[in-house]
C-alpha positions as CSV (number, residue, x, y, z in Angstrom):
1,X,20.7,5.9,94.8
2,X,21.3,5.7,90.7
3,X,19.6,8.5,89.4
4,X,18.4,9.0,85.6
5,X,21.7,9.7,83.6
6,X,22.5,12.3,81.3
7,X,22.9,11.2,78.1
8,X,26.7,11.5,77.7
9,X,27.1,9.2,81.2
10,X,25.0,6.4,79.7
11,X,27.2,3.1,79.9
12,X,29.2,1.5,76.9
13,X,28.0,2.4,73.8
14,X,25.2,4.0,75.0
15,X,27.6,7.1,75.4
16,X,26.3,8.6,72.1
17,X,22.7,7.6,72.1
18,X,22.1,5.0,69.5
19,X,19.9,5.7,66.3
20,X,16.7,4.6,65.8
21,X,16.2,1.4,64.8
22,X,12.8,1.1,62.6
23,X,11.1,-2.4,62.9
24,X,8.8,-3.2,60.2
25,X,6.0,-1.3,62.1
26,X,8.0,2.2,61.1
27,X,8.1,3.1,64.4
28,X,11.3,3.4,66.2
29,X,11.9,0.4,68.8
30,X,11.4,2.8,72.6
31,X,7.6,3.4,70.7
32,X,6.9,-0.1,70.2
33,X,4.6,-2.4,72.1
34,X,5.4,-5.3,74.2
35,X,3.9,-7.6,71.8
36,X,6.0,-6.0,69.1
37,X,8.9,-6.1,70.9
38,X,8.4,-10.1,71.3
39,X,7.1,-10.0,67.3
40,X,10.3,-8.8,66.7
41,X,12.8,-11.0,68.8
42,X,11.2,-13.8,67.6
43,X,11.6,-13.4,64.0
44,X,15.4,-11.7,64.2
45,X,14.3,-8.1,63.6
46,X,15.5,-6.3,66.7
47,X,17.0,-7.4,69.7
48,X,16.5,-6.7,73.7
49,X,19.4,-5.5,73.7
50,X,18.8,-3.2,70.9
51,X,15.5,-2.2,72.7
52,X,16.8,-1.8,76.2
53,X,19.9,0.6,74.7
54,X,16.8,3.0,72.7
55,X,14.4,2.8,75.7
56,X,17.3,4.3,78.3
57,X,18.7,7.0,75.8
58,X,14.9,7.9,75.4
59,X,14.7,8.2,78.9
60,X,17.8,10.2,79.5
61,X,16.4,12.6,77.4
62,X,13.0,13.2,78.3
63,X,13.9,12.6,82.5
64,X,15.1,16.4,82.9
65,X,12.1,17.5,82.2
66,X,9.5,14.4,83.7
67,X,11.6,13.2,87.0
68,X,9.3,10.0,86.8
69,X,12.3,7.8,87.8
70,X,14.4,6.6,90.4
71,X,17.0,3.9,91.4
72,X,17.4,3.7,88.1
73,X,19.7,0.5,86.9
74,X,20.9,1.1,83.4
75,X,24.2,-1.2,83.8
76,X,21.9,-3.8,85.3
77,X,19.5,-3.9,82.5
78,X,21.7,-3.7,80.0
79,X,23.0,-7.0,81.2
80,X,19.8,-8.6,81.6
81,X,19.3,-8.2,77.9
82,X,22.4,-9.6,76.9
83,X,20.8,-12.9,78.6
84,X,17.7,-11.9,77.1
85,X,19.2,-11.8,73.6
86,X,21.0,-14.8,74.3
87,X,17.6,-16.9,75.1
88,X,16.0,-15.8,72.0
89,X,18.8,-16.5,69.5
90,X,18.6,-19.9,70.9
91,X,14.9,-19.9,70.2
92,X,14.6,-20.3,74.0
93,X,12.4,-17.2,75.6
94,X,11.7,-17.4,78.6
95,X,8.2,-16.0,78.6
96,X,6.4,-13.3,76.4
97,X,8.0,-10.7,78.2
98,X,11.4,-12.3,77.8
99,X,13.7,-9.1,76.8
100,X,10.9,-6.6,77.5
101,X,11.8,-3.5,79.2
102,X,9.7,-2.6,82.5
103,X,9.6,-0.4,85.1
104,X,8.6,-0.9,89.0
105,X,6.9,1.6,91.6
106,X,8.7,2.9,94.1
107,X,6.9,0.5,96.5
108,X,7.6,-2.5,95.4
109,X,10.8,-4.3,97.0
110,X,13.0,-5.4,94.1
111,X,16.1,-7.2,95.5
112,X,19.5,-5.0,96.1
113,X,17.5,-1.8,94.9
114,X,16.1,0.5,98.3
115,X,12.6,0.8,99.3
116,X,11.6,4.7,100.1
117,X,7.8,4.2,99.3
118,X,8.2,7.9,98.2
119,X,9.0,9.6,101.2
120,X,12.0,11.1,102.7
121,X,11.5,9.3,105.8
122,X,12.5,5.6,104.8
123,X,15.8,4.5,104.6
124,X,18.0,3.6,101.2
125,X,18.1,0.2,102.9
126,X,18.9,-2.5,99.9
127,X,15.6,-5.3,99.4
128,X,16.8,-8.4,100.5
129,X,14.4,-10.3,98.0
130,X,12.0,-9.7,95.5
131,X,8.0,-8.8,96.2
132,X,5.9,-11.0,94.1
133,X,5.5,-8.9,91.1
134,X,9.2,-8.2,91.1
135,X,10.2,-12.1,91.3
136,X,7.6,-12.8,88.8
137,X,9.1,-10.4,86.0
138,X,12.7,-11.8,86.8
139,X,11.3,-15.2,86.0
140,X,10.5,-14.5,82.9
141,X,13.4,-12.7,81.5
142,X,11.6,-9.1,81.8
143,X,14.7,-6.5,81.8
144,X,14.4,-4.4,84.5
145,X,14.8,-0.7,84.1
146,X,14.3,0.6,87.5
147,X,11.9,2.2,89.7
148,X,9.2,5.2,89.3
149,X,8.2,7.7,91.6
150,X,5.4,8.1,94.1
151,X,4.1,10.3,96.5
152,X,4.9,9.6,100.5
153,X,3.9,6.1,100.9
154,X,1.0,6.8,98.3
155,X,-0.7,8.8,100.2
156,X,-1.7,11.1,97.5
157,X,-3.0,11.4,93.7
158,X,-0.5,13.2,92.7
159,X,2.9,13.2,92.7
160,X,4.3,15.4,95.6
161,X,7.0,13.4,97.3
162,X,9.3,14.7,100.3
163,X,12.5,12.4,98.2
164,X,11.6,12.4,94.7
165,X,11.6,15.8,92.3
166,X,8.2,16.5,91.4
167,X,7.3,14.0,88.3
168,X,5.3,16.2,85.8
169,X,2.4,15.1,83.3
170,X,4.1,14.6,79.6
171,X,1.0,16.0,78.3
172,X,1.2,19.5,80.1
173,X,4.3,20.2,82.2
174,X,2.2,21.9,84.2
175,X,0.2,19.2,85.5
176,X,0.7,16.2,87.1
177,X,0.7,12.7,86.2
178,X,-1.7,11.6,89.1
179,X,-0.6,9.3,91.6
180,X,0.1,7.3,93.3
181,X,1.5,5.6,90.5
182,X,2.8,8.9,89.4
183,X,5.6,8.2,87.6
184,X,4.3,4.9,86.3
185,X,2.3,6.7,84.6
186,X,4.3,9.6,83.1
187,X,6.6,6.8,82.0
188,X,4.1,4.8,80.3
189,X,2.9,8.0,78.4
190,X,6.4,9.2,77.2
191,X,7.6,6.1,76.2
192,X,9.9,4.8,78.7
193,X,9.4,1.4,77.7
194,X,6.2,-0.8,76.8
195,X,5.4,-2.2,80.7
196,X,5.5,-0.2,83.9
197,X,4.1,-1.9,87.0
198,X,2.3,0.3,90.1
199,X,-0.1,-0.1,92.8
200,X,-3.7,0.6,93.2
201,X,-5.7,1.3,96.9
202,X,-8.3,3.8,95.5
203,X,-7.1,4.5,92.1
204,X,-3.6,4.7,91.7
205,X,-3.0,2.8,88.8
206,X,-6.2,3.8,86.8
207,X,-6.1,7.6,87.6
208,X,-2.6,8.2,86.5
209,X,-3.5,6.0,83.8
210,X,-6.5,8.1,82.7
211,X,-4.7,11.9,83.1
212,X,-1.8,10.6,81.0
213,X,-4.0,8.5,78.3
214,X,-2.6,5.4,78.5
215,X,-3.9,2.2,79.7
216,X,-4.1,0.7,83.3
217,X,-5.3,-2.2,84.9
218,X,-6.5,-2.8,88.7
219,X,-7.0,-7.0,88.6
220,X,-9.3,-8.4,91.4
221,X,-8.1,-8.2,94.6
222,X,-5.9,-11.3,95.3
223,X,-5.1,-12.0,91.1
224,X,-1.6,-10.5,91.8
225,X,0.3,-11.7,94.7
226,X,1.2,-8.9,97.0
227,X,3.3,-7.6,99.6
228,X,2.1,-6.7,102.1
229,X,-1.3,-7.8,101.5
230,X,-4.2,-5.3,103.3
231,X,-7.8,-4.3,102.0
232,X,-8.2,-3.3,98.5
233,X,-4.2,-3.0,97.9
234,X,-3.2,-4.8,94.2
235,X,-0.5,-4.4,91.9
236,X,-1.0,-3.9,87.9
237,X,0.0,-3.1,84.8
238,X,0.1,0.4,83.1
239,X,0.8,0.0,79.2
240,X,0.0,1.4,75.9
241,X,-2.8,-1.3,74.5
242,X,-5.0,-3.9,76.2
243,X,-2.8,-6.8,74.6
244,X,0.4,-5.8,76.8
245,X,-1.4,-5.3,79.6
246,X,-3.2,-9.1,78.8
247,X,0.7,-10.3,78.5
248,X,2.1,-8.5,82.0
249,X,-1.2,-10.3,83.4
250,X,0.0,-13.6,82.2
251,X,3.3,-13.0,84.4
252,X,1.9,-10.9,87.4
253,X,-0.9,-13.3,87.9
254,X,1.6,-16.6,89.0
255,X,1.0,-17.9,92.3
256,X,3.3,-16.5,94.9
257,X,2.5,-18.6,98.2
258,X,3.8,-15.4,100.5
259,X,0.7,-13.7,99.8
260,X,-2.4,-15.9,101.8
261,X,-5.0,-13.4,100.8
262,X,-4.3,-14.6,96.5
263,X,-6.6,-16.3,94.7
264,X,-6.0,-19.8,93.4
265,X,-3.8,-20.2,90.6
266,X,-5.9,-20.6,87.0
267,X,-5.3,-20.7,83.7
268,X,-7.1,-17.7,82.3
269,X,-6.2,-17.1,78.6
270,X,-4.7,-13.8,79.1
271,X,-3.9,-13.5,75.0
272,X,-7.3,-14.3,74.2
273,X,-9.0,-11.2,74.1
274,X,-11.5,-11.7,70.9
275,X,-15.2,-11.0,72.8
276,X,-16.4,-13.2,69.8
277,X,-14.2,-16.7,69.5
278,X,-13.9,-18.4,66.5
279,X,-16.0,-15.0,65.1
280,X,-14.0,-13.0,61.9
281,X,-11.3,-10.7,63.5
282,X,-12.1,-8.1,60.9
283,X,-15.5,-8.3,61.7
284,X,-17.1,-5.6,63.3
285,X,-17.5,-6.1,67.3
286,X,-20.8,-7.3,68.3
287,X,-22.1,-6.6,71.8
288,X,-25.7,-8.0,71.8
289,X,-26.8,-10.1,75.1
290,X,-24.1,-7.1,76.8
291,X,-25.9,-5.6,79.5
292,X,-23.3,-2.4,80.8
293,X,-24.5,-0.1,83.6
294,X,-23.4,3.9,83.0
295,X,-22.4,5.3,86.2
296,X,-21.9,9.0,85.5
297,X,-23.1,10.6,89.0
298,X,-21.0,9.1,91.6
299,X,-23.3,10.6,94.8
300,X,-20.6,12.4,96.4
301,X,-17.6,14.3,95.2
302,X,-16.5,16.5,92.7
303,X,-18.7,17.0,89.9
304,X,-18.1,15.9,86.1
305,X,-16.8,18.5,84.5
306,X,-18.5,18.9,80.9
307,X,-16.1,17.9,78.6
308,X,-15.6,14.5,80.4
309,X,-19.0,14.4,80.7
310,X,-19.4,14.1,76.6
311,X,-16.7,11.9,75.9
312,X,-17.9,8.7,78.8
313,X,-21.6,9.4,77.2
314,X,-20.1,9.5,73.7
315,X,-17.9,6.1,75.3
316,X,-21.4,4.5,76.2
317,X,-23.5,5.0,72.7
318,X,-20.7,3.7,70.4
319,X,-20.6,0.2,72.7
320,X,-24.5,0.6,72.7
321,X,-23.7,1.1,68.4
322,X,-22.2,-2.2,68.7
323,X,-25.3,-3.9,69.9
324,X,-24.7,-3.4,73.6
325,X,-27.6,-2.3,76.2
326,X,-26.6,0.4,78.1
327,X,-28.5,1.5,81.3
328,X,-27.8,4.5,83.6
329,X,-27.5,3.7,87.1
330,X,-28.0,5.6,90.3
331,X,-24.9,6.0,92.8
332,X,-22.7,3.7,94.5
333,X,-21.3,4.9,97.2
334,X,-22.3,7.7,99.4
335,X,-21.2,10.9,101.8
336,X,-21.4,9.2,105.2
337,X,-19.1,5.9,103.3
338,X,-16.4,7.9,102.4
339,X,-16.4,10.0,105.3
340,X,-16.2,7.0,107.5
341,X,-13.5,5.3,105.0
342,X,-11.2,8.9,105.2
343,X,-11.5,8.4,109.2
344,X,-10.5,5.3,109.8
345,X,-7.5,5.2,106.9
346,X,-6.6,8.7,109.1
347,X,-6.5,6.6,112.2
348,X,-5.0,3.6,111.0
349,X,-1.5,6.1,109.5
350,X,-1.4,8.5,111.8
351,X,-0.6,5.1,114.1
352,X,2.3,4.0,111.8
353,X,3.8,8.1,112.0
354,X,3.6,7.6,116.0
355,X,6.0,4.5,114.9
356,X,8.3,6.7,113.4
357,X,11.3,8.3,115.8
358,X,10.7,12.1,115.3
359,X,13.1,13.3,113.3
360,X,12.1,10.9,110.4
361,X,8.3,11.7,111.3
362,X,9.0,15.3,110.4
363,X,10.6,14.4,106.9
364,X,7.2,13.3,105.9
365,X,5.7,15.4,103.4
366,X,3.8,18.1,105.7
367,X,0.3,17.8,103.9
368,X,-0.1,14.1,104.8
369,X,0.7,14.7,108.7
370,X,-1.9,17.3,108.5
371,X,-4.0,14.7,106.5
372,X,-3.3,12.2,109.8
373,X,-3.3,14.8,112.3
374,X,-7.1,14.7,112.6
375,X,-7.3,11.3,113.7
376,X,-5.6,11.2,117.5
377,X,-8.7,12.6,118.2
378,X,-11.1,9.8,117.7
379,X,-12.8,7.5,119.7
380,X,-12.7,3.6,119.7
381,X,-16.2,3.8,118.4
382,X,-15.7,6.5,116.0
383,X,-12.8,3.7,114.5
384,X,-14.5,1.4,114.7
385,X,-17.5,3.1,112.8
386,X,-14.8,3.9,110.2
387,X,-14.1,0.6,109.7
388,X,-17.4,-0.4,109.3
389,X,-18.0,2.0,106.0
390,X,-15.1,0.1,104.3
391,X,-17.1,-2.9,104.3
392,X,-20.4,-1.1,103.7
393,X,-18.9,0.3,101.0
394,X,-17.3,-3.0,99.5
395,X,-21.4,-4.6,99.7
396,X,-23.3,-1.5,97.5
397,X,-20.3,-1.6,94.7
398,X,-21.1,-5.6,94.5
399,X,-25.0,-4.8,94.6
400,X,-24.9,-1.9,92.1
401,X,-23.0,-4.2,89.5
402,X,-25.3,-6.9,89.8
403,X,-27.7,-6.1,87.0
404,X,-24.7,-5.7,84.5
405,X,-22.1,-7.7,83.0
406,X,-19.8,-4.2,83.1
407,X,-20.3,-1.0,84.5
408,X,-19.0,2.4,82.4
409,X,-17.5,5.6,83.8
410,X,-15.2,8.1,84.1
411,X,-12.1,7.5,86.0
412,X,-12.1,11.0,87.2
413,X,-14.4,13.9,87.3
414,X,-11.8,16.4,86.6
415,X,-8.5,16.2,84.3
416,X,-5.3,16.5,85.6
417,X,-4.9,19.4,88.2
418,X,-1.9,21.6,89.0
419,X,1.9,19.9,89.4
420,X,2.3,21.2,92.6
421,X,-1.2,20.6,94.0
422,X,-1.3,16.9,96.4
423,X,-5.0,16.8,95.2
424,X,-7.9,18.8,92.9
425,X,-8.5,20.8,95.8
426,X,-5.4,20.7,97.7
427,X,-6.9,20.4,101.2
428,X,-6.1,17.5,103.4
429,X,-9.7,18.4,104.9
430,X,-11.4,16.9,101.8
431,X,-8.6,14.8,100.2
432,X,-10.3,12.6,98.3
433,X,-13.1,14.3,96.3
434,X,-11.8,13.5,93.4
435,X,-11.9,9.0,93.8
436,X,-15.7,8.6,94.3
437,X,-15.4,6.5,91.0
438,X,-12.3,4.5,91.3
439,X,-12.8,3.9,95.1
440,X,-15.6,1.8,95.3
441,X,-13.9,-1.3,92.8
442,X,-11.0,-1.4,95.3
443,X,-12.9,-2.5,98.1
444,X,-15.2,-4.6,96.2
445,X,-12.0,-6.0,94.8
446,X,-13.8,-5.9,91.4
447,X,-11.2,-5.2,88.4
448,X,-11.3,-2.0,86.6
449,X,-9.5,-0.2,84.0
450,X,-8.6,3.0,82.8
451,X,-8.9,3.1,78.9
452,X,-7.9,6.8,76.8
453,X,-11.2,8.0,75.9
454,X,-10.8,11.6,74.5
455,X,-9.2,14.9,75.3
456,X,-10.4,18.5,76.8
457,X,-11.3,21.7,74.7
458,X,-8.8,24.1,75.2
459,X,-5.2,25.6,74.0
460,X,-3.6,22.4,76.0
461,X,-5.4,19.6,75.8
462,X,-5.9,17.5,78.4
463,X,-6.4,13.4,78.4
464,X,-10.1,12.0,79.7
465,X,-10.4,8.4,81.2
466,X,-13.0,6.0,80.4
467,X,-13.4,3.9,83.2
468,X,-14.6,-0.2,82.8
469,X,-15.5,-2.3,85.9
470,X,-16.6,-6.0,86.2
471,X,-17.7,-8.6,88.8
472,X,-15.1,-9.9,90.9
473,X,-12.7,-12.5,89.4
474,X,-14.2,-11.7,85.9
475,X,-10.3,-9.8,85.2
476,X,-10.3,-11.5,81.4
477,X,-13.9,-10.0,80.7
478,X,-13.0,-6.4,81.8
479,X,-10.0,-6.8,79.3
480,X,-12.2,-8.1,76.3
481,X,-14.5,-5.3,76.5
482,X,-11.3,-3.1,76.7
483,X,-10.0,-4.3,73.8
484,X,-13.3,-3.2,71.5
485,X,-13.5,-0.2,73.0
486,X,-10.1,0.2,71.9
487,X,-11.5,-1.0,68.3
488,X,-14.6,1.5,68.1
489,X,-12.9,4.7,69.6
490,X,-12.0,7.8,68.0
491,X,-8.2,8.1,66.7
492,X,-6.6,9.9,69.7
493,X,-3.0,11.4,69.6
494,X,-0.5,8.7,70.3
495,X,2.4,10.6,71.7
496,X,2.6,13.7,73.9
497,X,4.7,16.5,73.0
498,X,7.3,15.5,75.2
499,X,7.6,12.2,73.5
């Protein structure tokens, strides 16, 4: 497997890391957006090439201290931006992310790279073709950087892997990144590249996304193509703005016919994101005839810790300042949901480690067998009962949204928890106390996403997630609210200190 290089290994010319080039933004070309990026092939400024050679001597020196990557594939995407350079000086792009660098989770076949889903018992078996997001970003000319880092088989919000070195949170080395999408998210934060693609089951996009203060995006279920396809399982984008994420969407969301659980293909205008058409851009943002629902007790779970407490109530009054009506609402889910959920997801892996020949079952990272462990012990009915929350679960998140065009929250109760920890409490007895607000939009296969929204008090500073949900298939709405909350929020720091 290609791991990270060190600098003085990079390929070519890459051997002493390049300087920076400024665009006409001032910002050197591994900080700049997707759109930017595409801004600047267009008009000459920069080139993918250019981009791709800052991005991976970026990475090479922030990766000793992060470990968000692996399989990475510099030679590779060095020469996919040579034929992304080559498109665009023939005024021939392929897409808008022609000649963007991007990364892919860990669990996500790309073809001739392995598939270890994060855990030390798969194989470093090759792909033999691309998954649907993969084959959708080779389409369109995206340059491929490699792959980030997950926990075993994403089991976990964190990043604790039996294969991978522990990924840490750019913000506070001390913390992690949140997983699944752990290093998705790390890598998204530090600037490792404008586009980083990861998965999302009961949060695993948006919580990484919200402990590392960057943006990410959990589409409707079916609005991605997917392999393999099961309940509440998508793939999305983690960025830096709303408007990349609105361009990866405009990729990602291409019919792939191997998925038979996608929705229809439909021509969403994904770069549309004005909440007012044909309304003055510099004009303030006007909510009225907005109806938002504030979720901030979940009915189960950890509780909201103060400080995020202030900044999703301080989140809610500036949209209400914007002319939106904002109404708290009571909990979604419950105790005996979750409970049932956490029994029958138990069941359903501790069936695919029986699968497993024993010495690979061992390799498996020792809190998640515990985690399973639990489960040989249940009934048909007690499975079946399990089963049954999933879906009573799916019905209050659709009934509780009803009343509202979007519903506000946080995307955690707590900030990012100890490196080392696989969860806030770091018990496989109560693994998931820590999701009550994520979970319910994944099996109500609503979209959601995870938008910076302010930091903690303290010596070090710790990122807060705002949370934005909307009805099922309404993915473009969720990203036009995004986009003015990203308008009326408080300046926030734009780099970590590792970046």
């Amino acid at each position: 497997m290609n791991q990270p290089p060190a600098v003085q290994n990079l390929p070519g010319f890459l051997a002493k890391p390049p300087g920076h080039t400024l665009s006409t933004t001032g910002k050197p070309a591994w900080q700049l957006t997707a759109a930017e990026l595409t801004a600047a092939y267009r008009c000459g400024e920069l080139s993918p090439v250019q981009a791709t050679a800052e991005v991976l001597a970026h990475v090479a020196l922030c990766e000793p201290a992060l470990q968000a990557t692996c399989a990475w594939q510099p030679e590779a995407a060095l020469a996919m931006a040579r034929q992304s350079e080559a498109r665009w000086r023939r005024h021939q792009p392929l897409s808008v992310l022609d000649g963007v660098p991007v990364t892919i989770k860990d669990n996500l076949p790309v073809r001739g790279w392995p598939i270890r889903n994060g855990t030390a018992a798969s194989s470093d078996a090759p792909a033999l073709e691309d998954c649907p997001p993969a084959a959708r970003l080779r389409e369109s000319g995206a340059v491929l950087l490699g792959q980030t880092t997950m926990p075993d088989y994403g089991m976990l919000s964190s990043a604790l892997s039996s294969l991978h070195p522990l990924t840490r949170n750019p913000w506070d080395l001390d913390k992690t990144p949140g997983g699944s999408s752990a290093g998705a998210g790390a890598a998204a934060a530090a600037g490792y590249g404008p586009l980083h693609i990861g998965t999302d089951i009961g949060g695993s996009i948006r919580l990484p996304a919200g402990w590392c203060s960057v943006v990410g995006f959990k589409p409707s279920g079916g609005r991605v193509p997917i392999t393999a396809p099961f309940s509440g399982r998508v793939a999305g984008p983690l960025a830096r703005t709303v408007a990349d994420v609105a361009m990866a969407m405009a990729v990602l969301s291409q019919p792939d016919w191997r998925d038979a659980t996608s929705l229809p293909a439909q021509p969403l205008g994904w770069s549309d994101l004005d909440i007012d058409p044909g309304k003055n851009p510099d004009a303030n943002p006007d909510l009225r005839g907005c109806k938002l629902g504030l979720l901030i007790d979940a009915g189960w779970g950890l509780d909201v810790e103060p400080d995020t407490r202030a900044a999703i109530e301080n989140a809610a009054r500036l949209l209400a300042s914007a002319g939106a009506t904002v109404q708290p609402i009571a909990p979604i889910s419950s105790r005996a949901m979750v409970q049932g959920m956490d029994q029958f997801w138990r069941l359903r892996f501790w069936l695919e480690l029986q699968a497993l020949a024993p010495e690979r079952r061992q390799r498996v990272l020792p809190y998640i067998r515990d985690w399973a462990a639990s489960a040989q012990a249940l009934t048909a009915s007690q499975a079946y009962q399990g089963q049954a929350q999933v879906a009573a679960l799916r019905d209050a998140a659709v009934v509780a949204c009803q009343p509202f065009d979007y519903v506000l929250s946080p995307v955690s109760p707590v900030p990012a928890f100890t490196a080392e920890w696989a969860s806030p409490l770091n018990d496989p007895a109560r693994p998931f106390e820590h999701i009550a607000f994520t979970l319910p939009f994944n099996m109500s296969e609503q979209p959601a996403i995870s938008l910076p929204c302010g930091f903690t008090r303290g010596a070090r500073p710790l990122p807060i997630g705002l949370q934005i949900a909307g009805r099922r298939h309404d993915d473009l709405g969720v990203l036009r609210l995004a986009r003015v909350w990203e308008q009326l929020r408080p300046v926030l720091p734009a780099w970590p200190p590792l970046a």
